[in-house]
N, CA, C and O atoms as a GROMACS GRO file, in nm:
protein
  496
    1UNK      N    1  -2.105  -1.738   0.697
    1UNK     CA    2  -2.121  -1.715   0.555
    1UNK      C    3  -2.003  -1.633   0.504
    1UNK      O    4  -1.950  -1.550   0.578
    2UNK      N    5  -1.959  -1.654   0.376
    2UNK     CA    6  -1.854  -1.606   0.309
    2UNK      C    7  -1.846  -1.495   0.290
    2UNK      O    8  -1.943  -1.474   0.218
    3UNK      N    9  -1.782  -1.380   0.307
    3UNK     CA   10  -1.823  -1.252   0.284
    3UNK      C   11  -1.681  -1.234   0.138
    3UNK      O   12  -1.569  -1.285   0.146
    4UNK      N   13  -1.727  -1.160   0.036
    4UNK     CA   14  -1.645  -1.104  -0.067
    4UNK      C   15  -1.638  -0.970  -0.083
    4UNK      O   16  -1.719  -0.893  -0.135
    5UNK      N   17  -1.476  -0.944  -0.005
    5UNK     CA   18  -1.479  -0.789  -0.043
    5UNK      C   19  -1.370  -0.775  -0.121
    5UNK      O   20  -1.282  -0.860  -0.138
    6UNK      N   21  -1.379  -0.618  -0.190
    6UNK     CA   22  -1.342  -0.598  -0.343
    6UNK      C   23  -1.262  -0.434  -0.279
    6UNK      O   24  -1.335  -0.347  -0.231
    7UNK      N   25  -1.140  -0.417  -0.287
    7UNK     CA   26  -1.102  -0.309  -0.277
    7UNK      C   27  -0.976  -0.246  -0.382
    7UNK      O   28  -0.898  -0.326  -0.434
    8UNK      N   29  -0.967  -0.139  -0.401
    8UNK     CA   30  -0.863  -0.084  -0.475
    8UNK      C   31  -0.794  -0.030  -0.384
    8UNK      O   32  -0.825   0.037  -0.286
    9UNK      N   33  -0.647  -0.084  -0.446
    9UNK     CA   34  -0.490  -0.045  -0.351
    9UNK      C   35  -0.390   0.038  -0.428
    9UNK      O   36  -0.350   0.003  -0.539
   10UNK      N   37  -0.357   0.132  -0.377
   10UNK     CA   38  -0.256   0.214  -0.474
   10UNK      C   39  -0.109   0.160  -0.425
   10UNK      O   40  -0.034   0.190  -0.332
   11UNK      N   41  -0.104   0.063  -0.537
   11UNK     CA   42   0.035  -0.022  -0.503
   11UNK      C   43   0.124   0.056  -0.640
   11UNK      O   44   0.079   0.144  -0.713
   12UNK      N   45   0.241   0.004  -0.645
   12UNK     CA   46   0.311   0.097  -0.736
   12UNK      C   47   0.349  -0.058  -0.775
   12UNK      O   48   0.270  -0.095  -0.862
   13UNK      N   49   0.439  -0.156  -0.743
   13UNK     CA   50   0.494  -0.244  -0.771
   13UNK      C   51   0.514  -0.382  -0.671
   13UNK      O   52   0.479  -0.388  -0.553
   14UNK      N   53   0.563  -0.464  -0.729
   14UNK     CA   54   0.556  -0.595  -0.688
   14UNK      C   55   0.540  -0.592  -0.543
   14UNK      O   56   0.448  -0.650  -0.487
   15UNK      N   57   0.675  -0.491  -0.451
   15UNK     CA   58   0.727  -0.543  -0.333
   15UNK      C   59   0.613  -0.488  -0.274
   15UNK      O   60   0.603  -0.524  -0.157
   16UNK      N   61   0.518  -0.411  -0.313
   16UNK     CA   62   0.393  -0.343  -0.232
   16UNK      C   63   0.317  -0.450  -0.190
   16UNK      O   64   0.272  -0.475  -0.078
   17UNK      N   65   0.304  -0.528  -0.324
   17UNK     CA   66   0.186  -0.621  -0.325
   17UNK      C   67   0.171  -0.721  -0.273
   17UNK      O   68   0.060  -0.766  -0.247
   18UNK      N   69   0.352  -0.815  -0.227
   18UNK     CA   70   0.396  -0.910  -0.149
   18UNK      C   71   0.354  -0.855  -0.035
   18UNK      O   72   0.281  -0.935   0.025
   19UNK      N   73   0.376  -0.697   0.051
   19UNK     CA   74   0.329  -0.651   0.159
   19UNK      C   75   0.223  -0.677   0.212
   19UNK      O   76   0.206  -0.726   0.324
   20UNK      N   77   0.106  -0.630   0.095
   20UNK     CA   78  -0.016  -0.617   0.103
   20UNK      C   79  -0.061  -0.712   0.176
   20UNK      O   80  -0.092  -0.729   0.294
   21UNK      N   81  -0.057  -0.816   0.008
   21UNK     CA   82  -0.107  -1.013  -0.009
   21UNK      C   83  -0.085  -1.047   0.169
   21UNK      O   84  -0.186  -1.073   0.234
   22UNK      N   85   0.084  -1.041   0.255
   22UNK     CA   86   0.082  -1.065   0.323
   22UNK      C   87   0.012  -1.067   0.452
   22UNK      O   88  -0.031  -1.163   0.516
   23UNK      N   89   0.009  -0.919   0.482
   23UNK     CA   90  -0.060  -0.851   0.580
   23UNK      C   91  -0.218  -0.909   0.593
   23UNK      O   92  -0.264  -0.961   0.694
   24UNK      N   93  -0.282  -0.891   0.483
   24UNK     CA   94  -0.420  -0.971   0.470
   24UNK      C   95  -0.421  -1.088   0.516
   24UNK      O   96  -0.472  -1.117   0.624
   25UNK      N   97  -0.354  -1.180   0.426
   25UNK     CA   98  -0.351  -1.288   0.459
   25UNK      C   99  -0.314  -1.325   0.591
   25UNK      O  100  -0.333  -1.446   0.602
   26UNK      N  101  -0.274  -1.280   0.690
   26UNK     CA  102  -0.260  -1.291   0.839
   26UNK      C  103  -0.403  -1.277   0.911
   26UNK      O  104  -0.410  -1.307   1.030
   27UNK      N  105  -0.488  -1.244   0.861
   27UNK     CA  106  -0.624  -1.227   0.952
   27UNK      C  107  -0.683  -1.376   0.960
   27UNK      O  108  -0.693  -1.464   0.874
   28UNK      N  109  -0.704  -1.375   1.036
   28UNK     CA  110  -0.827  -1.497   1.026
   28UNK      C  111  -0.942  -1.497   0.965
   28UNK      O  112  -1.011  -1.395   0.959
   29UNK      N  113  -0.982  -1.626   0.906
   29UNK     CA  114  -1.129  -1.669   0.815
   29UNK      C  115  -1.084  -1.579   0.672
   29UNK      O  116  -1.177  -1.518   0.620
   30UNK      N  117  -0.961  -1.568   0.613
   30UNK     CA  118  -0.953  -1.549   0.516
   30UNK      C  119  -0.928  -1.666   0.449
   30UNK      O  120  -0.824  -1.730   0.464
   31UNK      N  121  -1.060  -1.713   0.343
   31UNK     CA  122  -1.025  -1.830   0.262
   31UNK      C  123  -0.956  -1.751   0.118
   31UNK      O  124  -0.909  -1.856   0.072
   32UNK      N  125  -0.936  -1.700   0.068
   32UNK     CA  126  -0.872  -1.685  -0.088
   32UNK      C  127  -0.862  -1.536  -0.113
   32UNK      O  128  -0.960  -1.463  -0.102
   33UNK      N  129  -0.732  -1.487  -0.148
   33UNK     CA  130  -0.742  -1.359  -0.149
   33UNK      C  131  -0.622  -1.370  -0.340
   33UNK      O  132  -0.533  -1.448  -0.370
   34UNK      N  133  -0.691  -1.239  -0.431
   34UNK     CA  134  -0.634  -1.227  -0.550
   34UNK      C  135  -0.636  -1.095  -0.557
   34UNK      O  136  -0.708  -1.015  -0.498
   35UNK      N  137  -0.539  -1.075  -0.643
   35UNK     CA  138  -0.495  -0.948  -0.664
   35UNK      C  139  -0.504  -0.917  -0.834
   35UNK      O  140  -0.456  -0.998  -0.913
   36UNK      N  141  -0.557  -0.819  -0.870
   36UNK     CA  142  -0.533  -0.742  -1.057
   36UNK      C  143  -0.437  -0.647  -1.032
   36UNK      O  144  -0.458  -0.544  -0.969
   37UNK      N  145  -0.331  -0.679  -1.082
   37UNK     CA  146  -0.268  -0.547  -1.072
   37UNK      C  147  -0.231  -0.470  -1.196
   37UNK      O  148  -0.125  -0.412  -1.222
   38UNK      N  149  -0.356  -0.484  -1.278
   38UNK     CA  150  -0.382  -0.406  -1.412
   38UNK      C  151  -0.511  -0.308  -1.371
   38UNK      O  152  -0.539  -0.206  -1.432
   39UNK      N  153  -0.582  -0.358  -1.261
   39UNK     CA  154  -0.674  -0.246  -1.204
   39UNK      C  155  -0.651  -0.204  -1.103
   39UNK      O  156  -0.707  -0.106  -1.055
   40UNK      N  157  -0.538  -0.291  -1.035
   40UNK     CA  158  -0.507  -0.237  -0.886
   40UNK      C  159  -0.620  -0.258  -0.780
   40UNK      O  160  -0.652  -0.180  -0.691
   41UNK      N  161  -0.674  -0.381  -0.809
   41UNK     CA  162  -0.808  -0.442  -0.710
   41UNK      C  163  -0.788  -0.590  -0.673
   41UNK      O  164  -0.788  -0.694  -0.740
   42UNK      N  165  -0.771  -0.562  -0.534
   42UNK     CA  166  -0.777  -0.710  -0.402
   42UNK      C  167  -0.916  -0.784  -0.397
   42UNK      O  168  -1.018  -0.715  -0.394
   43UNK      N  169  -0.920  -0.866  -0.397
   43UNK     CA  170  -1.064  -0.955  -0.366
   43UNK      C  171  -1.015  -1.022  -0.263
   43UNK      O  172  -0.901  -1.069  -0.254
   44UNK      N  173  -1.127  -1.031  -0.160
   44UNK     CA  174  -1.047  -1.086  -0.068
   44UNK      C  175  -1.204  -1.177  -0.053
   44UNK      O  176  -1.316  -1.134  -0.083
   45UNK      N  177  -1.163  -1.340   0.012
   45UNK     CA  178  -1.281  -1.453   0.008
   45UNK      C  179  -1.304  -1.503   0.153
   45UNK      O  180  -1.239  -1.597   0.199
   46UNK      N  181  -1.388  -1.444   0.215
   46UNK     CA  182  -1.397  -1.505   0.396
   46UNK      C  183  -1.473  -1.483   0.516
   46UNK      O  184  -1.586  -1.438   0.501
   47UNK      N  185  -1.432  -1.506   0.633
   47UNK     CA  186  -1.569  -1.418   0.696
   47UNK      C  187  -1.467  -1.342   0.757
   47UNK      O  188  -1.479  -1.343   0.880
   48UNK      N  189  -1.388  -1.288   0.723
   48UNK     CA  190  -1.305  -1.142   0.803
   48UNK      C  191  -1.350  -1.041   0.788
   48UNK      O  192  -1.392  -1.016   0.675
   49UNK      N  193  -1.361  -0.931   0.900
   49UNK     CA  194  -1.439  -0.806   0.898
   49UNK      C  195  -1.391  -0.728   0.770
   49UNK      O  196  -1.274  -0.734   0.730
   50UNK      N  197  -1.479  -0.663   0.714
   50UNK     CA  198  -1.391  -0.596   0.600
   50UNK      C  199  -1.327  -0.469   0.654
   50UNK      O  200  -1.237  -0.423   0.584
   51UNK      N  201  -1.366  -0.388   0.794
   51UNK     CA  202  -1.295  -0.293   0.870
   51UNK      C  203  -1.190  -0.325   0.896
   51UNK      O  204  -1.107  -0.234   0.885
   52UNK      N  205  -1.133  -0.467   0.943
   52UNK     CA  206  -0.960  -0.488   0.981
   52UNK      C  207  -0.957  -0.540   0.873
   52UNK      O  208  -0.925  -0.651   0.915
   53UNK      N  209  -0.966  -0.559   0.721
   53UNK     CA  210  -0.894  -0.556   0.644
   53UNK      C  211  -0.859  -0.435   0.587
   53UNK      O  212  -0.747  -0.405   0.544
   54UNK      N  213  -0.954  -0.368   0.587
   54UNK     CA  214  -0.907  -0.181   0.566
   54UNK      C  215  -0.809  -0.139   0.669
   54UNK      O  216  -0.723  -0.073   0.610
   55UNK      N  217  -0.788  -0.144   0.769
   55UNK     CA  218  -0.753  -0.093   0.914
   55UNK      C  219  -0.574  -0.221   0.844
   55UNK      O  220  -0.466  -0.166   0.822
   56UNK      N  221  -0.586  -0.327   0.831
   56UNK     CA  222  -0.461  -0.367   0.803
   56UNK      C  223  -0.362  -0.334   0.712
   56UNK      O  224  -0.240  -0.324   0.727
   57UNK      N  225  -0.472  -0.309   0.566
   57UNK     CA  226  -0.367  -0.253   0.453
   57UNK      C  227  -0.316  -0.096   0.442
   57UNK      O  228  -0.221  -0.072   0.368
   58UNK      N  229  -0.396   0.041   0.538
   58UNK     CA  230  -0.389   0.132   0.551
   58UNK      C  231  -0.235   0.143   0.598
   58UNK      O  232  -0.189   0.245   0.546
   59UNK      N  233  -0.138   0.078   0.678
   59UNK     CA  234  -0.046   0.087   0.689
   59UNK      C  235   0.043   0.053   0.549
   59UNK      O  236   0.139   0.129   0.538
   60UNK      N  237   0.032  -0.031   0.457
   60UNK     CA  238   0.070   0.019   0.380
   60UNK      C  239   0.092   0.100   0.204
   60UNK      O  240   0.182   0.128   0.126
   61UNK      N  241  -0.075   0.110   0.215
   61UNK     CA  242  -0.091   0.160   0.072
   61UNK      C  243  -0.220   0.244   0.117
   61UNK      O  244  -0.248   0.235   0.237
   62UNK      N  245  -0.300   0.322   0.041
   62UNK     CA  246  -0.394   0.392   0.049
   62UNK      C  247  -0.496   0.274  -0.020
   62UNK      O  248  -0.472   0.205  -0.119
   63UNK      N  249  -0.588   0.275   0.047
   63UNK     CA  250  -0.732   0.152   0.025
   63UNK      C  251  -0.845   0.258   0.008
   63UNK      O  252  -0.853   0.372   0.054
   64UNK      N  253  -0.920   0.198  -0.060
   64UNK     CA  254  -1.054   0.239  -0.131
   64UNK      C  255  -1.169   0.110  -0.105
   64UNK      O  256  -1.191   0.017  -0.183
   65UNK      N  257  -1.231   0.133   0.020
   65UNK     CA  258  -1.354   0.002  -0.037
   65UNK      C  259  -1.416  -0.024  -0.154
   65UNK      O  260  -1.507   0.057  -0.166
   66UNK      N  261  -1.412  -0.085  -0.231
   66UNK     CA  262  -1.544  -0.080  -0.292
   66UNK      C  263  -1.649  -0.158  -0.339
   66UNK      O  264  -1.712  -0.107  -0.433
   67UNK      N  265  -1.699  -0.305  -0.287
   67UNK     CA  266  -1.766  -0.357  -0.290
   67UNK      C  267  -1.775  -0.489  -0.119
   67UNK      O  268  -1.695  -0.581  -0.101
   68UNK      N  269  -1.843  -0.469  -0.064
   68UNK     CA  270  -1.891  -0.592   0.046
   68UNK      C  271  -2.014  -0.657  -0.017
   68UNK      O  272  -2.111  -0.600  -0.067
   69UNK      N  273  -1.980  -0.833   0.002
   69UNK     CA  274  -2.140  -0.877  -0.074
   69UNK      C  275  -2.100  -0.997  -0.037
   69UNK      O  276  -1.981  -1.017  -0.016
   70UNK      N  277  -2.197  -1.101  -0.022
   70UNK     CA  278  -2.207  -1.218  -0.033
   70UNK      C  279  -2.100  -1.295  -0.094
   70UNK      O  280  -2.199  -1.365  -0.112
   71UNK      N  281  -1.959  -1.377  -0.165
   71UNK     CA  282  -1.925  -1.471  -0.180
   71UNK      C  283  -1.952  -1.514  -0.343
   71UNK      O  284  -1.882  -1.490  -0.442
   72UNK      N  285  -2.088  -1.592  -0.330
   72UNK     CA  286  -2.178  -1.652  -0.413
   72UNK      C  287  -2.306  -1.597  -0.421
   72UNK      O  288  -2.363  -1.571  -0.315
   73UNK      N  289  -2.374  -1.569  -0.547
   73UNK     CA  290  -2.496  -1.546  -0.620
   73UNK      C  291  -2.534  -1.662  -0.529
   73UNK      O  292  -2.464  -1.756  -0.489
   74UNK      N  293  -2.664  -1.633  -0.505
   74UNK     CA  294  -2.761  -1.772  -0.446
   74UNK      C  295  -2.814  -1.831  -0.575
   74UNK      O  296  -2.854  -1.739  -0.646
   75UNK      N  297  -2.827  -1.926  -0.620
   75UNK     CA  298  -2.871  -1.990  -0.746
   75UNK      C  299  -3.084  -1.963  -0.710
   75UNK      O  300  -3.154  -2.031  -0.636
   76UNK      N  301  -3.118  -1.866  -0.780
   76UNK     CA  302  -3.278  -1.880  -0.752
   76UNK      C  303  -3.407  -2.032  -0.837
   76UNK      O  304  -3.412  -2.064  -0.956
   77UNK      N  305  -3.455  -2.067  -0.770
   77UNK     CA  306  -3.500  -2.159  -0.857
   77UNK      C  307  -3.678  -2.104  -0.912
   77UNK      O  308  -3.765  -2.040  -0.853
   78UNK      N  309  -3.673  -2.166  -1.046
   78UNK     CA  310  -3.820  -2.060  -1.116
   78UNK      C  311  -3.897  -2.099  -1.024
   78UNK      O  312  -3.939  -2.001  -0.962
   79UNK      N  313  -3.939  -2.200  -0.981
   79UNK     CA  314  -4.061  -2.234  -0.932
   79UNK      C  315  -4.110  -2.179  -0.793
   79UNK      O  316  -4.227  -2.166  -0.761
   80UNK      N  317  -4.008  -2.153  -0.723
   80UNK     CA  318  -4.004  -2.109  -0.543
   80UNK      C  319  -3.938  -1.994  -0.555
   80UNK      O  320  -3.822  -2.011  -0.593
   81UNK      N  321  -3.970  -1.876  -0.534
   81UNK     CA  322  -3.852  -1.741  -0.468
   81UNK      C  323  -3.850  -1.748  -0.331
   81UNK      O  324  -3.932  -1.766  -0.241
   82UNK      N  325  -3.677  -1.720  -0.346
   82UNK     CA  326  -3.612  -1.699  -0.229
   82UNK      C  327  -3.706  -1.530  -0.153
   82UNK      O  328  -3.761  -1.437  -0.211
   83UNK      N  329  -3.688  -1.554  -0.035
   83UNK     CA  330  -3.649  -1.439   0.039
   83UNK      C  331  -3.501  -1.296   0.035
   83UNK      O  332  -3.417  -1.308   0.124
   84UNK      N  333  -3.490  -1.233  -0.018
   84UNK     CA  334  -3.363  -1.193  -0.031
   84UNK      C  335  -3.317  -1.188   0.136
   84UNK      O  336  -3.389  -1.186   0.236
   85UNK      N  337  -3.142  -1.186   0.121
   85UNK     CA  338  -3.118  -1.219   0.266
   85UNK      C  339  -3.108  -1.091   0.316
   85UNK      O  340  -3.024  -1.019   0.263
   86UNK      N  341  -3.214  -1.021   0.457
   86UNK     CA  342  -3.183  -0.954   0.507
   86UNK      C  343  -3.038  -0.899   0.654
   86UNK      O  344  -3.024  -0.814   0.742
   87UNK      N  345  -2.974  -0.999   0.604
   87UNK     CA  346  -2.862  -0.998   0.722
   87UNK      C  347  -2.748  -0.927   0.661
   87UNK      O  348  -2.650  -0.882   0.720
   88UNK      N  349  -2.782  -0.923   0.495
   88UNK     CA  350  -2.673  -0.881   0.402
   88UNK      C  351  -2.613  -0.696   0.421
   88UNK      O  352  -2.684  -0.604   0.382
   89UNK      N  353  -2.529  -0.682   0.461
   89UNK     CA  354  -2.530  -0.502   0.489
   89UNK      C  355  -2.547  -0.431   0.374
   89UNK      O  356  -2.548  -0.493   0.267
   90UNK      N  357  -2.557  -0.347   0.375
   90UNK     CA  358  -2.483  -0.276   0.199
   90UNK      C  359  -2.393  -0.205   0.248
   90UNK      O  360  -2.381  -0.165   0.364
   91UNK      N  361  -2.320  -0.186   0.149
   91UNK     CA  362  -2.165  -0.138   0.196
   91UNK      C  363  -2.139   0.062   0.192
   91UNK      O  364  -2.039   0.132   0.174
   92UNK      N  365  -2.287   0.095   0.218
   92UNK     CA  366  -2.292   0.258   0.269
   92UNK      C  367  -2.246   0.200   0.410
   92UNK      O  368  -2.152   0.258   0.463
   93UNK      N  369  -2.304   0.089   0.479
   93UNK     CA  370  -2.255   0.084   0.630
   93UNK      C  371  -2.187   0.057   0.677
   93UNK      O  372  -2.166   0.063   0.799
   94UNK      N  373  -2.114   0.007   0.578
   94UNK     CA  374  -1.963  -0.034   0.598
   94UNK      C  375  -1.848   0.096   0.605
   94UNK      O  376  -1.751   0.110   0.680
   95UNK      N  377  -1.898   0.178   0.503
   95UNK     CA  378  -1.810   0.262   0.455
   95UNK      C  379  -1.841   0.380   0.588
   95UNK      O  380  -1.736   0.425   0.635
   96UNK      N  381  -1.957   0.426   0.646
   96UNK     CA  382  -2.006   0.494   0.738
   96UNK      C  383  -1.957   0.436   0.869
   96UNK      O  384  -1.955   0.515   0.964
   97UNK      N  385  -1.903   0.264   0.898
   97UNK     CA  386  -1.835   0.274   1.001
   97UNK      C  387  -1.683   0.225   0.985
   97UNK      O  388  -1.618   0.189   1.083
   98UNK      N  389  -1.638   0.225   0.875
   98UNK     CA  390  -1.507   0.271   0.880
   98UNK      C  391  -1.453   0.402   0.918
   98UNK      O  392  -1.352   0.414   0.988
   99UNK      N  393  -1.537   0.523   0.860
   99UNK     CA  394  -1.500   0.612   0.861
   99UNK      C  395  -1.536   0.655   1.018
   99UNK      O  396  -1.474   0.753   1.061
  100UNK      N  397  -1.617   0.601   1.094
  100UNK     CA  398  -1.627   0.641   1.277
  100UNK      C  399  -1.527   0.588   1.312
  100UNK      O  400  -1.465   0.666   1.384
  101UNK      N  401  -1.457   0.461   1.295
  101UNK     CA  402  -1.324   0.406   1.304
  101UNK      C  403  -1.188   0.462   1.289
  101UNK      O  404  -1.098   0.421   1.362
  102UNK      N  405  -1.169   0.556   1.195
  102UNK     CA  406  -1.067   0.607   1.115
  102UNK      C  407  -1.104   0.716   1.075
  102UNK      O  408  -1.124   0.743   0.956
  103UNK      N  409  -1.119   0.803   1.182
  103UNK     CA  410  -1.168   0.935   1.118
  103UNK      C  411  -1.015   1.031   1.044
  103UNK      O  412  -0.901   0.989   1.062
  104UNK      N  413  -1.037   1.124   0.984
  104UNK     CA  414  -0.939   1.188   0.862
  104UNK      C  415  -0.929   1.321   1.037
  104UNK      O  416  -1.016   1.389   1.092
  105UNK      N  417  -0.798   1.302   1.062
  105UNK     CA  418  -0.736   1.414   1.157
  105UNK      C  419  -0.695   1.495   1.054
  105UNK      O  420  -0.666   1.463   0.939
  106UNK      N  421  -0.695   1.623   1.118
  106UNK     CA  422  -0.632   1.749   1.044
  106UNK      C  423  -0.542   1.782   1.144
  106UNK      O  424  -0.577   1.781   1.262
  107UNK      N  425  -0.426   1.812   1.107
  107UNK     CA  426  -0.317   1.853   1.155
  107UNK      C  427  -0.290   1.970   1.161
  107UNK      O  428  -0.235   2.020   1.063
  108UNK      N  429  -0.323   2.066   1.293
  108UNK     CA  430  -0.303   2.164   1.309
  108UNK      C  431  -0.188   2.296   1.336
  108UNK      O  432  -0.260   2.328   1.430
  109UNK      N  433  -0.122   2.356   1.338
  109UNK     CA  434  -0.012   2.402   1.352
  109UNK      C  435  -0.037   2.557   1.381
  109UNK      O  436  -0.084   2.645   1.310
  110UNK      N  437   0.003   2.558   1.489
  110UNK     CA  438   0.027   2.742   1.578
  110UNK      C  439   0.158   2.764   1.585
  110UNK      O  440   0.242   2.699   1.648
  111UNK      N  441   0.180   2.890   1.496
  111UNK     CA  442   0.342   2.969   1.514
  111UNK      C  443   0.316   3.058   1.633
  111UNK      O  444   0.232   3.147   1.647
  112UNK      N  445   0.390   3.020   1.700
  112UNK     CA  446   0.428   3.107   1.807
  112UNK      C  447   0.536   3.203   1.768
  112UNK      O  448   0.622   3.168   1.687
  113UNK      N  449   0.535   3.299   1.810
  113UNK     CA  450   0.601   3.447   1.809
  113UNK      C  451   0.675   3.493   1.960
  113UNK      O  452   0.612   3.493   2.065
  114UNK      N  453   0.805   3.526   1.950
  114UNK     CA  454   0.882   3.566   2.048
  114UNK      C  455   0.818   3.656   2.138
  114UNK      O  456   0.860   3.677   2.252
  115UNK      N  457   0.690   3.723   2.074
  115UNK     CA  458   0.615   3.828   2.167
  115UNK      C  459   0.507   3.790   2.227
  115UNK      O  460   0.457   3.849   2.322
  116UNK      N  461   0.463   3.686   2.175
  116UNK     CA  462   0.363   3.585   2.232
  116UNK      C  463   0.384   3.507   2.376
  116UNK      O  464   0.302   3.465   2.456
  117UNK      N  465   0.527   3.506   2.376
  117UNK     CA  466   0.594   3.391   2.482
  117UNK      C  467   0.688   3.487   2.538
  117UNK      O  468   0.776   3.527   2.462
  118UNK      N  469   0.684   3.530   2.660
  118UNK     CA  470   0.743   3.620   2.745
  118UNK      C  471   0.857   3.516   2.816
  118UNK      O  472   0.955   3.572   2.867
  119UNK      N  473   0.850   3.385   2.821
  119UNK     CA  474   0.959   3.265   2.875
  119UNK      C  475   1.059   3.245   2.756
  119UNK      O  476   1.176   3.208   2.774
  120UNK      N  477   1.000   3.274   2.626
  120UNK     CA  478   1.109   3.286   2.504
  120UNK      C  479   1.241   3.326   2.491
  120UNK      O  480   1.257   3.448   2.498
  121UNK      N  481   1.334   3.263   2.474
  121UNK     CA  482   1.472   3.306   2.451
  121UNK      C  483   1.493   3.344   2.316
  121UNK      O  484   1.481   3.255   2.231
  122UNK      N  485   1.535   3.510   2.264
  122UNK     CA  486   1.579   3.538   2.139
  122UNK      C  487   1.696   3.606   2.178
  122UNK      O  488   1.728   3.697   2.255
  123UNK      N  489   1.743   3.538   2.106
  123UNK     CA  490   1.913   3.611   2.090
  123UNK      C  491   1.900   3.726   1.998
  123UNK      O  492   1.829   3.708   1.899
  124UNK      N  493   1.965   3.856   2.016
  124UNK     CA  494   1.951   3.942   1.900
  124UNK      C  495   2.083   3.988   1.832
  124UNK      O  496   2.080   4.062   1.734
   0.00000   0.00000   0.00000
């Protein structure tokens, strides 16, 4: 089944977006991918994970999920209701395992001091 995901890319200009378009478009089971670049939002049309499409464009723009869903509205008919489809995720679980995927490192930094380090060379 078709999956449609919807993300915002902080592209600045064209040559970003040729990047982008590209990079996506290299995954497999991507049927149709469009770009607004008056809202700065990718739609992408397929059954590709929406994690390696996050995980692909992160190299080169900052990505924002923000919608995973079905493709197509199911057309309901009056007379019979559907079942809604329980296979459908919602995209808290998407976003909850991107982020086990790609967790945010903090970059730590210790100044060492010439008195700290007795192997230290200071010239005086």
């Amino acid at each position: 089944m078709a999956m449609k995901v919807v993300l915002k890319l902080h592209v600045h200009d064209e040559k970003e977006k040729k990047k982008a378009m590209k990079s996506v478009s290299s995954l497999s089971g991507i049927l149709s991918l469009a770009m607004d670049m008056t809202e700065k939002k990718l739609t992408v049309v397929g059954d590709a994970d929406p994690i390696k499409i996050v995980g692909k464009l992160k190299k080169y723009c900052h990505v924002e999920l923000l919608t995973v869903g079905p493709s197509k509205e199911p057309e309901k008919k009056e007379g019979v209701k559907k079942e809604e489809n329980k296979n459908s995720e919602p995209i808290e679980e998407h976003v909850k395992l991107y982020n086990n995927h790609f967790p945010h490192y903090t970059q730590y930094y210790r100044v060492y001091s010439a008195e700290e380090n007795p192997n230290s060379c200071v010239i005086c």
